[in-house]
N, C-alpha and C positions, 0 to 999 in steps of 0.2 A: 525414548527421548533422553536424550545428555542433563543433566540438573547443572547450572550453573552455579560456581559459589556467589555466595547475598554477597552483594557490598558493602565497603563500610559506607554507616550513617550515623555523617555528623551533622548536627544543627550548623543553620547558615541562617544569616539576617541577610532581609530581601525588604525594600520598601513596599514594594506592592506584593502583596497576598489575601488572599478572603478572608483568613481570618485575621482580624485584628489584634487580638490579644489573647490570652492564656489566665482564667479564671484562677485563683486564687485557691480557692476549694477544690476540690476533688469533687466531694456533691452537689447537686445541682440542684436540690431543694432549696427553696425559700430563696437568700440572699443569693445563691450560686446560678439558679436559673436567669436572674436577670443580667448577672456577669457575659452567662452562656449568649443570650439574645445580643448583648453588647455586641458582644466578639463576630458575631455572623455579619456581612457586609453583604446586604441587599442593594446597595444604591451602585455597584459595580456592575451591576447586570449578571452576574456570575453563574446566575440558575439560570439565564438564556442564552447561556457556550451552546454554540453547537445547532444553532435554528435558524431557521432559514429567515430571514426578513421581512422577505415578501410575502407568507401567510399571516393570513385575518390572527389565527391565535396567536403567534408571537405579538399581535399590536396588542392584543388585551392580556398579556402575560405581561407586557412592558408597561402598560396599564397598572396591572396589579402590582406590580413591585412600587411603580411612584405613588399609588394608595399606600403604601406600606412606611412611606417616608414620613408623612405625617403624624397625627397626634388621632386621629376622627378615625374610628373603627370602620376600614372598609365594607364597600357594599354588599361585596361578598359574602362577609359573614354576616350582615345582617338578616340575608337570605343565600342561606346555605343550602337548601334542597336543591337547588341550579348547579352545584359544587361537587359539595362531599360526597352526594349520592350518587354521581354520573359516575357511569360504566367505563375505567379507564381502558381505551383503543389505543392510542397514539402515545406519544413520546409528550407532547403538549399537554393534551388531558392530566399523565399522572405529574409535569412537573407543577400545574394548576394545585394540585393536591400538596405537593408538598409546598409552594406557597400559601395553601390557604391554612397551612399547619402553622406556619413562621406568623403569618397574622393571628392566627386565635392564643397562641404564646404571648404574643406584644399585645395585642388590645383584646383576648377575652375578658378582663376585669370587668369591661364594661359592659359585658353582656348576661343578660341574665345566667343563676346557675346551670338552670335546667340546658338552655341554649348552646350557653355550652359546652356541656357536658354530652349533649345529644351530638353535638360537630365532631369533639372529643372521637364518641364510639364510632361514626361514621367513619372518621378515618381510619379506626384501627380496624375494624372491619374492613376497608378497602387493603391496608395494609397486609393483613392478615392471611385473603381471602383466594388464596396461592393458585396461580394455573401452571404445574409445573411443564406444560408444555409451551407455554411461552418461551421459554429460555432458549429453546430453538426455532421455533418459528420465528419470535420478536422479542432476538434477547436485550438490546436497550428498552425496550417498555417491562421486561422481568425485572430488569436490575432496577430503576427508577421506583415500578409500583412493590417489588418485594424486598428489596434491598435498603438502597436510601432513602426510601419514606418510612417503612418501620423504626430506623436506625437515628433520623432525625427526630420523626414525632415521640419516639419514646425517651431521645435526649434531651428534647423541649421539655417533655412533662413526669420528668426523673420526680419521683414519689408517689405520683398519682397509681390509679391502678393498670397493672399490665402492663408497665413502660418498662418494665424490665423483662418480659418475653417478649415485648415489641423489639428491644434493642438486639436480643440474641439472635431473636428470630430476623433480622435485617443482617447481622453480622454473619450469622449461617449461609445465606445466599449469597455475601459478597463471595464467598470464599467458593460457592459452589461456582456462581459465575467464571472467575479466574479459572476452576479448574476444568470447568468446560470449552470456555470462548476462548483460552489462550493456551499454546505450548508451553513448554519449561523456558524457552527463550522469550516469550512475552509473545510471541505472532499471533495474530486473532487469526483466524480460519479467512480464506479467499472468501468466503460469502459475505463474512459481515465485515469487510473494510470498508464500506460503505459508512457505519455506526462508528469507526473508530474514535471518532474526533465526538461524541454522541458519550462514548463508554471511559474515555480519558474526564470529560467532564464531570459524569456521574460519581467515577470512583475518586478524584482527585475533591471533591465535596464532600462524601463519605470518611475521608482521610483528613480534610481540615475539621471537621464536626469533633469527630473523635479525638484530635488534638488536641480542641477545644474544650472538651470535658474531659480531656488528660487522661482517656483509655487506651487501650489498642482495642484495633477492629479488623486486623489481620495476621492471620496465623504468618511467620516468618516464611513459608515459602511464598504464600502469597503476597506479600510485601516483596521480596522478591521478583515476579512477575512482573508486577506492577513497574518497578525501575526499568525490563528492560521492556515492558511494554511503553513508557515512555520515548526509547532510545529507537523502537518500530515505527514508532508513530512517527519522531521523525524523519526515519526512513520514508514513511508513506506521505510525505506533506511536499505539496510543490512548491516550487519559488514565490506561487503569488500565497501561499500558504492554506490552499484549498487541499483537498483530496484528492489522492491520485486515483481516476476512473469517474471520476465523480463529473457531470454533464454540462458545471459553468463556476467558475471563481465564488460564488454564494459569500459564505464567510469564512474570515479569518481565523486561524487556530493560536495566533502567538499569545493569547492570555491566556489560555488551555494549559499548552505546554508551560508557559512561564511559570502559571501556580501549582504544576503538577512536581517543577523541577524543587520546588521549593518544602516539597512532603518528603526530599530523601537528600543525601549530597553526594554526587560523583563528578568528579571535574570531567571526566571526560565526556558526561553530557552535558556541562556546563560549556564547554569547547564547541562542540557539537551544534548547541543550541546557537551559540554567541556566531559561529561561522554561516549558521544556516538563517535564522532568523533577524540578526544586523538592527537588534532595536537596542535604542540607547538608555532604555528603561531596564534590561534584563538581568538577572544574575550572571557575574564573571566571575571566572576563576582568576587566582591571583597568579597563575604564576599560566600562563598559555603557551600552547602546545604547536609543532608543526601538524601539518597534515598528515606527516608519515608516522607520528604517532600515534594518530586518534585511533580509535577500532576500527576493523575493519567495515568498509561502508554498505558491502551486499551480506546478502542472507537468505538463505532457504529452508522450509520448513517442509517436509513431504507431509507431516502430519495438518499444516496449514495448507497445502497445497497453490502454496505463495513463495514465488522467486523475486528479488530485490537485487538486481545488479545494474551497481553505477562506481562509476570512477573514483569519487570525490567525495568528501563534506562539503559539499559547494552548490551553492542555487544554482547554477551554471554547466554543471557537470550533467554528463549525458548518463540517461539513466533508465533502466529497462523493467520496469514492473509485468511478472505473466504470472498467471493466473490459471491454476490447471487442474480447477477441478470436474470432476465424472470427466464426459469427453469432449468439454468446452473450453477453449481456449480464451482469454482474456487480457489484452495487451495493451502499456501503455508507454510509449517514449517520448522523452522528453531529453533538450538541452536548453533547459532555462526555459527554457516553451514548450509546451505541449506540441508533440508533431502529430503523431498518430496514438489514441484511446478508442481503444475498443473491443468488441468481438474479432478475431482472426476466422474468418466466415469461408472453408475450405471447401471446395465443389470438387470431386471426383470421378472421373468416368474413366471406364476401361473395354475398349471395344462400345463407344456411346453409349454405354448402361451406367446407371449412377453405381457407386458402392461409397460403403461408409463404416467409421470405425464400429468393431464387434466388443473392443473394453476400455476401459477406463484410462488417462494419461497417467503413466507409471515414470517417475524419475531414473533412468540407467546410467547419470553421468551429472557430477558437480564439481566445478571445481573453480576456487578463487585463487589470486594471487595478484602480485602486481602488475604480471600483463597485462591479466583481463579474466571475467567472468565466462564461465562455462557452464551453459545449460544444456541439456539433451535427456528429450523425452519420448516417450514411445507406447504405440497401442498396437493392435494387431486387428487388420480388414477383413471383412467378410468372405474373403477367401482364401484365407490364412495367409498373403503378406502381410509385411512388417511393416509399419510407416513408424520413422524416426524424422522429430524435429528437434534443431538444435538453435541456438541463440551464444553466440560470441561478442562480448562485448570489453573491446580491445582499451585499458585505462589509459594507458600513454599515446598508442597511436589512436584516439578517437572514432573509431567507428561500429558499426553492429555489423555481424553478418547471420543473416539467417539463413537455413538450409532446411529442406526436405528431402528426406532420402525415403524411396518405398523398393522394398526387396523382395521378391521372389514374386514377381507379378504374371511370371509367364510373359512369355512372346507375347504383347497386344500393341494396341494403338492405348496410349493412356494420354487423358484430358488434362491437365491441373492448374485450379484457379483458385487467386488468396483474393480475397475483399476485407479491407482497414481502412476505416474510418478515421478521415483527416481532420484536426483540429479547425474549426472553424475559420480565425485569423490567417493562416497559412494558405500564400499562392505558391505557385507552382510554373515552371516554363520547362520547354524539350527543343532541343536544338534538332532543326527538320534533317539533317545528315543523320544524326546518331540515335540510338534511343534511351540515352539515358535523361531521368529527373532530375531538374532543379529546385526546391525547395527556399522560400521567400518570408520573410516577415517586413511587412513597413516597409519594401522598395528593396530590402540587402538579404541576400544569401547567405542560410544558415544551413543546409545539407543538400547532400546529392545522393539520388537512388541509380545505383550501376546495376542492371541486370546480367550478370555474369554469363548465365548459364544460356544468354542468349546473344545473338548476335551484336557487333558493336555498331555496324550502318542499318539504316531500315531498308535500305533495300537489298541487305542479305536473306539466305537462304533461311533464315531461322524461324521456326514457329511457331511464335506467341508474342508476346507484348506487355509493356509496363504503360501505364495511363492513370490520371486520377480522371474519375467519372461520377457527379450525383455526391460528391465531398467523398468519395470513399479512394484508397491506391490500391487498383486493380495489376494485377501479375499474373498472366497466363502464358501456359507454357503445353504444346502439343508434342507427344513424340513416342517414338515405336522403341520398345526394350521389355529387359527383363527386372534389370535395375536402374533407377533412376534418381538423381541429382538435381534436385531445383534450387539455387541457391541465387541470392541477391545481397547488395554491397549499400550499406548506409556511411557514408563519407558524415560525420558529424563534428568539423573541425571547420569554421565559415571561413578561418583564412587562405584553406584549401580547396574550395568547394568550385571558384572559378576557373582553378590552376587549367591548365591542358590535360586530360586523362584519356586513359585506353585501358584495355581489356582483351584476351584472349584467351581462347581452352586451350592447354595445351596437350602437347604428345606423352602420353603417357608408356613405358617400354617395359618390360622382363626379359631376362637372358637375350637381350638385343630383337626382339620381338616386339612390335608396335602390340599393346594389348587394345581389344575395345573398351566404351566409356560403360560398359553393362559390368566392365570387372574391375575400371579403376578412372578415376577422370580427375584433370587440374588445374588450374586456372593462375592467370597472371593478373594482377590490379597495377596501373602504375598513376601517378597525381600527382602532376610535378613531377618533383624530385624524388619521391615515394615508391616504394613497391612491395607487394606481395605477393608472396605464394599460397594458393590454397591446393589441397590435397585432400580425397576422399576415394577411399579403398572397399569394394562391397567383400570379395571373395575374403579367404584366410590371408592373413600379414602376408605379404611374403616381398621381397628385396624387389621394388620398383624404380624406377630410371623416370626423373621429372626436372627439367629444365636445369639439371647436370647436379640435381641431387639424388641420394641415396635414401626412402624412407622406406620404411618396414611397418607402418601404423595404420590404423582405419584410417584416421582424421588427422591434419597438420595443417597448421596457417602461421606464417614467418613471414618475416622481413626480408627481403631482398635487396642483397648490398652487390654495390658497385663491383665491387672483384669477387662476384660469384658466387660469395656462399652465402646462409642465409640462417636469421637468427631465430629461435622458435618460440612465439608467440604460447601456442596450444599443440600439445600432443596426446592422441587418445589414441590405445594400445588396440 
């Protein structure tokens, strides 16, 4: 993994931030501690980033926080055995703990010593009492009960005993965290992007705590990470500011992010932010950027086993999240709307016998630029062919194309069917002549599915079919070879979606020889005024003849202009 250089980091003034102020002292005994409880801002809800609403615990988490705004020692600590002692399971439970820490700092005085003092060990025992297997099974409940509650309850009670192994011992874990759950470019691993918005919170409290008592609590590369795990996250956040993969709009991330941007300074996440999240409350940079300078907006991690390819810094912009780890695929698009999230749920028979992948999905091809994203993955079947899937996603001219290519399959009958799962809100219509998808939200047309590699009337010779059935878009495709090409066309441009379009395979030739589609095959897109050429080559390179061009490459997809020649999108060797 590449080490990115740290950014600079300069202090910025931000009206809204959790913490409120910057103690005086350095220590935090005596006068410095109640400086410290000042500074922390419970009445933002800041310890419930990240939870869902609609659970029983988040009401008595929200509970406990407006116990906490008053003067009257919550009930909590009055009866603490219900608290301090339960066995933290969930994300809930330990951030219970680290509020019930924040209450016996504000109103232990009034409880007896023994009281608590017994609260006191309880927590640092819960604190303490390490399952390092957590961090992979349930690394936001690691990070919460071994990281930020040590690190907080031992900055609450700076002089007492053990609050300064409490504090090391929270700061050791943040850092083990980072160096586990994220790459050098900040990516959390495909499993846990689920937690992201869960783990930006935790650490982004961790980071104001320590501010707050004027330490550091991460070693510089990890400070590091954490910047551009910000700049991921918002990679990963969609337009209504949910997660992407995630099963319904729940909550909103833009305080997360807002108080996360405010632990570091880079304009060009300031940029980023201000383009992506359009609230009138956020930090801006003073001096704003086009789009063409921001960073670039995709990103792949083979060690995250997470691809990010989208056009734009734009809520709007068409944008293709997969997900590829062991032999599971995991896909989400969206323009502005969620179209299809989900599993890519791939059914294969060869001569009516199922077969299925024998390893793991291995990345063989990445490539960004301003065309468009290029992904291409591959595993090897049960009987030693090759299945290659790719993902193109075109910046300018707005579209995806997917492809499946399986190689060396032997002469059979091969089956192949894709099941993805349609966004809820999302209708759909099929004009009874042809068989291409039209894709709907609210009455208007936002994309069109073109099945290339099938016929364009239905009552052609061709065999298989595009449908959405049971909210999933179903794609099957029947046919006899050796190698074989499944590819389909996402049109994600709504003022083109209506236009007039067609489609055709075309002839593919060598040395004036019509070649079959088992050694090269090529396809025409046109929409409107638009057109494409696709190209995909199984045999060795070698000088092919395609709708009066000359390519020599596996893969090609261009533009096709009016006086015949045509501009190149994607070329792979």
């Amino acid at each position: 993994m590449t080490k990115l250089n740290k950014k600079n980091q300069k202090p910025h003034d931000d009206p809204k931030t959790f913490v409120q102020g910057i103690p005086t002292s350095q220590n935090l005994v005596n006068g410095g501690r109640a400086a410290f409880l000042e500074s922390i801002d419970v009445t933002a809800e800041n310890f419930l980033w990240g939870l869902d609403s609609s659970t029983l615990e988040f009401q008595k988490l929200a509970a406990r926080v407006k116990q906490c705004k008053n003067g009257n020692v919550p009930q909590f600590l009055q009866t603490p055995s219900a608290d301090a002692n339960d066995c933290l399971t969930d994300p809930e439970h330990a951030l219970s703990q680290i509020l019930t820490s924040y209450a016996l700092a504000r109103y232990g005085h009034q409880l007896e010593n023994e009281a608590r003092e017994s609260i006191y060990r309880s927590l640092g025992r819960q604190a303490a009492d390490e399952n390092p297997d957590w961090l992979h099974e349930n690394p936001i409940l690691h990070q919460l009960k071994f990281a930020e509650l040590p690190l907080f309850l031992g900055l609450l009670f700076a002089g007492e005993k053990e609050a300064t192994t409490l504090v090391e011992h929270g700061k050791n874990n943040l850092s083990v965290g980072f160096e586990e759950l994220l790459d050098s470019d900040g990516t959390p691993h495909s499993q846990w992007v689920s937690d992201t918005h869960l783990l930006l919170a935790c650490w982004t409290r961790c980071l104001k705590y320590a501010d707050a008592a004027n330490i550091e609590c991460l070693e510089p590369e990890s400070q590091t990470q954490f910047e551009y795990f910000v700049r991921q996250s918002l990679r990963l956040t969609r337009k209504d500011k949910s997660l992407v993969f995630s099963s319904a709009a729940g909550f909103q991330s833009t305080d997360i992010i807002l108080s996360a941007l405010t632990c570091y300074h880079d304009s060009d996440d300031l940029n980023i932010a201000n383009s992506l999240l359009r609230k009138s409350s956020q930090p801006k940079a003073k001096n704003k950027s086009p789009q063409e300078d921001f960073p670039d907006p995709s990103s792949n991690s083979e060690w995250a086993e997470l691809a990010i390819l989208q056009s734009k810094w734009l809520p709007k912009s068409p944008r293709l999240v997969v997900a590829y780890q062991n032999r599971k695929l995991i896909a989400e698009l969206s323009c502005g709307h969620v179209l299809f999230s989900g599993e890519l749920k791939h059914e294969l028979l060869i001569d009516q016998a199922p077969i299925s992948p024998s390893t793991d999905w291995e990345v063989v091809c990445w490539n960004d630029d301003r065309d468009g994203d290029f992904l291409e993955l591959e595993c090897e079947l049960e009987n030693g062919a090759k299945w290659q899937k790719h993902f193109f996603l075109a910046r300018k001219d707005q579209f995806l194309l997917c492809g499946d290519s399986f190689l060396g399959l032997g002469k059979c009958e091969f089956d192949y069917s894709l099941n993805w799962a349609i966004n809820h809100d999302i209708g759909f219509g099929s004009p009874q002549e042809s068989t291409e998808l039209f894709l709907t939200r609210k009455s208007k047309s936002i994309a069109s599915i073109i099945p290339i590699s099938l016929s364009e009337w239905s009552i052609g010779r061709s065999m298989g079919n595009v449908a959405i059935n049971d909210g999933n878009f179903s794609f099957q495709t029947m046919v006899t070879g050796d190698n074989i090409y499944c590819p389909f066309f996402v049109d994600l441009k709504p003022s083109r979606c209506r236009k007039p379009l067609t489609w055709r395979q075309l002839t593919v030739a060598e040395k004036l020889e019509i070649v079959p589609s088992s050694v090269a095959t090529g396809y025409r897109v046109q929409i409107g005024k638009q057109q494409w050429l696709i190209y995909r080559s199984f045999l060795e390179n070698s000088s092919r003849t395609v709708l009066g061009q000359n390519l020599a490459v596996e893969f090609y997809v261009g533009t096709f202009n009016s006086n015949g020649t045509s501009d190149e999108l994607i070329s792979v060797d």
